[in-house]
Structure formats: structure tokens, C-alpha cells
N, C-alpha and C positions, 0 to 999 in steps of 0.2 A: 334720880337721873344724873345726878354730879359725876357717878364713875364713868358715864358715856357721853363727858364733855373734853372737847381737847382743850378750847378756850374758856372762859368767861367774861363779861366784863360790866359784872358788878362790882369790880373791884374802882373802877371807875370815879363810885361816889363814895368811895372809901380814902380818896386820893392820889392815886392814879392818873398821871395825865394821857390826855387823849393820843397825844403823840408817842408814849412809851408802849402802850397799848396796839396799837396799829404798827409798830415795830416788833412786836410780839406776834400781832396776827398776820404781817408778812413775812415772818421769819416759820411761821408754825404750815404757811401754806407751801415755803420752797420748800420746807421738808416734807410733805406729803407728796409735792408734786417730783420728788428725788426717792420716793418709793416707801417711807416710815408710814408703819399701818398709823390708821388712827384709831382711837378708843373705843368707838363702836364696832370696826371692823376686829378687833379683839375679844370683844365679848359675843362678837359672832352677829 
């Protein structure tokens, strides 16, 4: 299932803090909501 993730965030407990993480997934949600397919919508 990893090719039909746009995120993760088991990176998390790899070191990753919470806060850079959440700037990822608001920055990954303006871009979808500004029209970029996401990964699932790609593989159909």
C-alpha cells in the first residue's frame, strides 16, 4: 500500500518532530485542495 500513500507518519518515531510533520500535512493538503492529484487518484 506505500505507492497509494501521499503521507506517512511513521517517520514520527524515527525522529521526526510532530510539528514538521503537520507542516507537511498542511502543506500536502493546500496542494490537493489547489487541484494536484493524489496517489490514489493516480493509480486509478
Amino acid at each position: 500500500m506505500q505507492d497509494d500513500r501521499d503521507i506517512t507518519c511513521g517517520d514520527i518515531v524515527k525522529g521526526v518532530s510532530p510539528e514538521d510533520k503537520g507542516a507537511q500535512v498542511f502543506r500536502a493538503i493546500l496542494d490537493l485542495a489547489s487541484g494536484q492529484r493524489a496517489k490514489s487518484e493516480d493509480l486509478g
